[in-house]
N, C-alpha and C positions, 0 to 999 in steps of 0.2 A: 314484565318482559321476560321471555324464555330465555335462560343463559347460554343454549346453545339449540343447534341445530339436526338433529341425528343422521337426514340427509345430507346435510353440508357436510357431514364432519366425516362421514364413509366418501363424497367424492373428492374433498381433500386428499384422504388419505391417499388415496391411488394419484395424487397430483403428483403427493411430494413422493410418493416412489418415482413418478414418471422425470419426475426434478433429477434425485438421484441417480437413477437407475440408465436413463437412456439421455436426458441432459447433461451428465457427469457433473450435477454440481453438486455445491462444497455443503456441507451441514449449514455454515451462517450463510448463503443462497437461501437456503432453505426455510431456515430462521427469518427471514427475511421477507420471505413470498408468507409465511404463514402470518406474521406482526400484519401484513398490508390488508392480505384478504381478511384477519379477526375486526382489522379496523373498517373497512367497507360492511361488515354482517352487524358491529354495535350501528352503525349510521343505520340501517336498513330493518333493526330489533330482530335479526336473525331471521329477516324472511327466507323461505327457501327460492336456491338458484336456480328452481327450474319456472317461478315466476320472476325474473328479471326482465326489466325493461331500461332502455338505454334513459330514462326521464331518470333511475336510480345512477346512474354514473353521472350526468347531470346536476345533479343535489350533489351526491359525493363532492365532487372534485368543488364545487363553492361551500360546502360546509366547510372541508378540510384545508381549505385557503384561510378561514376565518378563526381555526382552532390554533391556541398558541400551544406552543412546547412546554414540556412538563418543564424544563431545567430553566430557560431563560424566560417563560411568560410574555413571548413575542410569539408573533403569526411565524408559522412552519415556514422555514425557508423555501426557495423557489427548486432548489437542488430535492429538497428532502420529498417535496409534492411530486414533483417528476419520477425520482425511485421510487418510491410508492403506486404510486398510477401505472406504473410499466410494468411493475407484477402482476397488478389486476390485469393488465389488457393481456398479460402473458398467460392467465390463467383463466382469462374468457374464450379466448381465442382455443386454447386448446377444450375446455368446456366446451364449444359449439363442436366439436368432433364427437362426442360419447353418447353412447346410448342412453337413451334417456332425455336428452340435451337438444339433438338434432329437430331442427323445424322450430325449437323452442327459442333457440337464439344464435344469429347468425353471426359469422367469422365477422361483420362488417360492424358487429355492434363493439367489438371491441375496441374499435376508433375512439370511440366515446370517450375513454380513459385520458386521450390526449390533452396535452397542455395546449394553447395556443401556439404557434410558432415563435412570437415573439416572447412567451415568458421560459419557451424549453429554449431559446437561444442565451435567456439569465442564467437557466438552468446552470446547464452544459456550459459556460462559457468558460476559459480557461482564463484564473487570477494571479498574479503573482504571490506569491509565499516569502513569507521570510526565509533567506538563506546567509549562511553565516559565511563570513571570509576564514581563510586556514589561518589569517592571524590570531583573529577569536579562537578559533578550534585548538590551537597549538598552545595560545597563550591560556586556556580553561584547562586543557592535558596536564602543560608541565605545571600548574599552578595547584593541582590534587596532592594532598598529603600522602605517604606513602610507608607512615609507620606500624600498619598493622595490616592481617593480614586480607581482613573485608578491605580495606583501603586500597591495596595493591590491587585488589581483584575491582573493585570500581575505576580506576586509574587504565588496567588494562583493558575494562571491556569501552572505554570510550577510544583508546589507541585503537584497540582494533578493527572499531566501526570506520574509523579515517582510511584507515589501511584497505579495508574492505567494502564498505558501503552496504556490509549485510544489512538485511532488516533485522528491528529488532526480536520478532518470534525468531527469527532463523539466529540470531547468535545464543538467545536462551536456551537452545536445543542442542548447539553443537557438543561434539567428543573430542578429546585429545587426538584422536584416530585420525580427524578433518582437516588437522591442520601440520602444515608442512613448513616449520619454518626454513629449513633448508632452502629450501623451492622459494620460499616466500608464497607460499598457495594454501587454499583451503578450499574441501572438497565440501558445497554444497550436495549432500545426499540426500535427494528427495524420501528416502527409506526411512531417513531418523532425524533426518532436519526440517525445521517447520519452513520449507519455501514456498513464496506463493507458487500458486497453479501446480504445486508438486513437481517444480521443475529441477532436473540434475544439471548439475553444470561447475566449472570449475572455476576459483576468482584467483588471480595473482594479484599480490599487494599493490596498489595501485601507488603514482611516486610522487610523496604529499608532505617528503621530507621529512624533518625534526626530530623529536625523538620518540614516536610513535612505534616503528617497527622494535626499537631496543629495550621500550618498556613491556612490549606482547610479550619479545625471547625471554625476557626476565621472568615476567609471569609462568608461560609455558617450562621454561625449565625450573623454576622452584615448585610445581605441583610433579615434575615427573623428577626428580632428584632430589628434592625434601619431602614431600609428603607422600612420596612414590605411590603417586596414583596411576594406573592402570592407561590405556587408550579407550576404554570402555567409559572411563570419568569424564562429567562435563569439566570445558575450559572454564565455563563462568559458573562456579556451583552456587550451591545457596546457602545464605546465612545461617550460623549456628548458632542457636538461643539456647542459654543456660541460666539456672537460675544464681543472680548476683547477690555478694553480701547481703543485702534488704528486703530478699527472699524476692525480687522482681527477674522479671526474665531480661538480659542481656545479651548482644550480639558478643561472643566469642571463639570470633574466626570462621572460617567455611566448613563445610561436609557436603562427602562426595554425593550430590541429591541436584537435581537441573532445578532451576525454578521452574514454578509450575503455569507462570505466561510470564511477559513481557512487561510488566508493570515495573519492578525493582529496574532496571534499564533504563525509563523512561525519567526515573524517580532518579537514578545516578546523572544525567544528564542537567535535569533541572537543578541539581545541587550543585554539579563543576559548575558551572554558567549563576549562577546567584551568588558564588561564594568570592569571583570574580566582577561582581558587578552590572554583568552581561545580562541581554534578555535573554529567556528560554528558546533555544534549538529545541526540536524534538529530534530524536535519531533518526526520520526517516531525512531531515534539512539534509546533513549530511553527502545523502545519494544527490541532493540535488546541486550540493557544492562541488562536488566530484565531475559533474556533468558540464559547469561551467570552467571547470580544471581540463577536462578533454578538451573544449571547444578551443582552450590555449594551448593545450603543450600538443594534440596531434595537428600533422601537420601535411595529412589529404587522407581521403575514404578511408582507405585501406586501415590506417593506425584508428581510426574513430570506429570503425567496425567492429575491431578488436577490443576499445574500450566499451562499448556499447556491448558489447559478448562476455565483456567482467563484469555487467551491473546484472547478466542475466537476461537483457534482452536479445529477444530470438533477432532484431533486424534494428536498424538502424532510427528504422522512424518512431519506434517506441519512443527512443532515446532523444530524437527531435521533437515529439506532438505532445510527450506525456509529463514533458517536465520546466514547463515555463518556456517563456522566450529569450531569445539572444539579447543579452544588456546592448544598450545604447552603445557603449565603447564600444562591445565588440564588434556591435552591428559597423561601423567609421571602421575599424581596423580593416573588415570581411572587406567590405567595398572598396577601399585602398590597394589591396592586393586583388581585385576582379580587375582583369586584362593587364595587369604587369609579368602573368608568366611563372609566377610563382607557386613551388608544388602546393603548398596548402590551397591555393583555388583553386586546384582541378578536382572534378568529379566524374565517377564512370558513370557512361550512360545510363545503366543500369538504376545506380542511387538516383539519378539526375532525375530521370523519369517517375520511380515512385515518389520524389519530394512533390515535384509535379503534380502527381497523381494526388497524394494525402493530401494539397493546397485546396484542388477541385474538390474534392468529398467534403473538406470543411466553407466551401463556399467563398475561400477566401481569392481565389483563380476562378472563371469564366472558363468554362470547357465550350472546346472549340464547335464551332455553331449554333453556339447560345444569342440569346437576345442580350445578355449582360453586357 
């Protein structure tokens, strides 16, 4: 079997320019679309894509239902088949435009790709997540040890994910520069901070109590008044390995150096939460505890917009579609207060009508002169 294709691998390339270049997408986009189309050319032994016939996305998509995952040794998830498939049908679709291609396979064969409707509704379907109470969060904070100086700096970057709801690429990236304890603010800088979609925007500390905010100011002032690091030094720097009496290397405090991803973060999370008893949060739970914290302490549009605009979302219904559903209680609270007059039930039109409108797109509302 040929390991590769010469023609496949010159019309790739111009894909993933075209990915890049005039899609604006991300490198792991990219990474992404090319993992699906290598895995559609081993099924196929590298035939070339200008003999394609839709009877090959047919096999495809029942081979790759029956192949299990390298990590767990069970059939590919119903999520993971749907991403996969939607590159190829992304990358057929534009294939039937280019020279070479045209007459040979039409825009219509890339239907092919499709899931059924009822397995992309498994797909796509939105599940709940573990999300942790701020008593969990508060009580794994103050319960971190704090006698050293890696200690202090794991202690503060969980305070300050409370405080903030960054993600965690985007707090491994920041500078002393970003954040304003004064203000109680930190400037997400799409320039030098890892945000998704490269978006700039500004978070004030969101108000989640305890002692979160006084652990950050301690942090932040003992790197800029004891180790007089600069605003150019990251807030969460990286472990200092030295070699210890046994001639083995040992963590001996921080240096001014970012970590180089998000893994140590992910890895200080799972240690507050185990060391306490607690199951594993991952830092991104966090943004989704903070969202169930708006849905209580704002109290109509206007104040939820503005918390919605500190996670980073451009509009309201990010913050509504993207992040689980309303608990049961709240849901008994919300309908309690509909028609007693009170400001937290009102909503402008405006909101009113795109909730409406996302309800419709997701099927869950009957748009008006439907048969539903």
């Amino acid at each position: 079997m040929a390991k590769y294709n010469p023609g496949n691998e010159r019309i790739k390339r111009r894909y993933f320019v075209y990915m890049k270049e005039a899609g604006r997408q991300s490198e792991d986009s990219v990474d992404n679309a090319a993992a699906a189309i290598a895995r559609f050319e081993a099924y196929t032994g590298q035939r070339d894509f200008k003999a394609f016939h839709v009877d090959q996305a047919v096999g495809f998509k029942r081979d790759l239902a029956r192949r299990p995952g390298q990590a767990s040794g069970k059939p590919l998830s119903k999520a993971t088949l749907n991403a996969t498939l939607a590159h190829l049908k992304r990358f057929f679709f534009w294939l039937a435009d280019q020279q070479g291609f045209r007459g040979r396979i039409k825009y219509s064969d890339a239907d092919y790709f499709n899931l059924s409707e009822k397995e992309a509704r498994i797909a796509t379907a939105k599940r709940p997540r573990p999300v942790p109470t701020f008593e969990q969060l508060h009580h794994a904070l103050d319960s971190m040890p704090a006698e050293t100086e890696q200690q202090r700096r794991d202690r503060a970057v969980l305070a300050f994910t409370l405080l903030t709801g960054a993600r965690d690429s985007a707090t491994a990236s920041f500078k002393l520069k970003h954040i304003d304890m004064a203000k109680g603010a930190v400037f997400q800088d799409a320039r030098e901070v890892q945000t998704k979609f490269s978006k700039t925007f500004t978070t004030y500390f969101f108000p989640v109590g305890g002692n979160a905010r006084a652990i950050l100011e301690d942090w932040v002032t003992y790197l800029r008044t004891v180790r007089l690091w600069g605003e150019e030094q990251p807030v969460f720097p990286a472990t200092e390995m030295k070699l210890g009496p046994t001639g083995q290397f040992v963590a001996a405090g921080v240096k001014p150096e970012h970590w180089s991803n998000a893994d140590p973060i992910r890895t200080i999370f799972k240690n507050a939460f185990a060391a306490v008893g607690l199951s594993y949060y991952n830092p991104h739970s966090v943004r989704n505890a903070l969202v169930r914290l708006g849905e209580r302490e704002c109290r109509g549009p206007e104040e939820f917009k503005a918390w919605s605009q500190n996670l980073g979302h451009e509009g309201v219904l990010t913050t509504f579609t993207s992040y689980g559903t309303v608990s049961r209680e709240r849901q008994a609270e919300i309908f309690q207060k509909l028609g007693s007059g009170s400001d937290s039930a009102q909503m402008d039109e405006q909101t009113f009508r795109a909730v409406i409108k996302a309800l419709q797109d997701r099927g869950v509302l009957a748009t008006p002169g439907s048969s539903r």
